[in-house]
C-alpha positions in Angstrom: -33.0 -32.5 -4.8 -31.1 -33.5 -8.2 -30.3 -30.0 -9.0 -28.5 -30.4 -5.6 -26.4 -33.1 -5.7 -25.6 -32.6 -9.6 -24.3 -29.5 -8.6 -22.0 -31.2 -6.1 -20.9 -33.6 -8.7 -20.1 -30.8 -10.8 -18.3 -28.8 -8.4 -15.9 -32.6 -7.4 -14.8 -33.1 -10.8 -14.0 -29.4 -11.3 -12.0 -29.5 -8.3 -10.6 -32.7 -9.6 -9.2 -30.7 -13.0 -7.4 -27.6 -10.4 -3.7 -27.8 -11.3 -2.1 -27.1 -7.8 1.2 -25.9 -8.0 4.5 -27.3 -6.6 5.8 -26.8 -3.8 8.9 -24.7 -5.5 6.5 -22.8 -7.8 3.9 -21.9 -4.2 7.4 -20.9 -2.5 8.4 -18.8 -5.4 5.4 -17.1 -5.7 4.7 -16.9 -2.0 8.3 -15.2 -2.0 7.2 -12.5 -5.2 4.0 -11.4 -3.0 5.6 -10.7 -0.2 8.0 -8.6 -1.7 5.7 -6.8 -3.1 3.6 -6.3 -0.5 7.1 -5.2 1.4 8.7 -2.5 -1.2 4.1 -1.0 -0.9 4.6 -0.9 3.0 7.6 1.1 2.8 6.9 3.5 -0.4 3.5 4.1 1.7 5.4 5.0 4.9 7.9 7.4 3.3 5.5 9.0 1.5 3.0 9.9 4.6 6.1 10.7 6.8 7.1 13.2 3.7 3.3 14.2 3.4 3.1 14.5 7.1 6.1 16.4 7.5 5.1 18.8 4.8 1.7 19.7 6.5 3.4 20.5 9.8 5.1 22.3 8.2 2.7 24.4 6.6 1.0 24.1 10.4 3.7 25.3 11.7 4.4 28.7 9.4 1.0 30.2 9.2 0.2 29.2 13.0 3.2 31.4 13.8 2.6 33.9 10.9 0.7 36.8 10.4 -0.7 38.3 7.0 2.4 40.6 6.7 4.8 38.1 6.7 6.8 37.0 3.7 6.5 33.7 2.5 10.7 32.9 3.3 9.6 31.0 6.0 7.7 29.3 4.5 10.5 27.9 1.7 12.7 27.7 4.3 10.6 25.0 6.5 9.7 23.1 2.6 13.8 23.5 1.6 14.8 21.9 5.3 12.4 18.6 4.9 13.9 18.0 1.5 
């Protein structure tokens, strides 16, 4: 049972030594992740729209091809998503 409670001790005085920060520093940081976590959302949303778009694109030609067509269609569908 004194392992126990030593450990408890332990574990108070360490939380007694945390620096918490202030309230400007929490706000400022607060503010940085959120950013971040902001400019991720939309890169990751542009790029599966763009990734998307690309494979119905590709969907699109070779459902509607067959082997004896050229591949213009195929540029032409990759040239109008860009």
């Amino acid at each position: 049972m004194s392992k126990i409670s030593r450990y408890f001790r332990g574990v108070a005085e360490q939380a007694k030594m945390v620096r918490w920060p202030k309230r400007k520093e929490l706000l400022r940081a607060v503010g940085i992740v959120l950013i971040v976590v902001s400019v991720a959302a939309i890169a990751l949303t542009l790029s599966d729209g763009i990734v998307g778009g690309l494979l119905k694109a590709l969907d699109n030609q070779f459902a509607s091809s067959s082997s004896s067509e050229s591949t213009a269609g195929l540029v032409d569908a990759f040239t109008t998503l860009l």
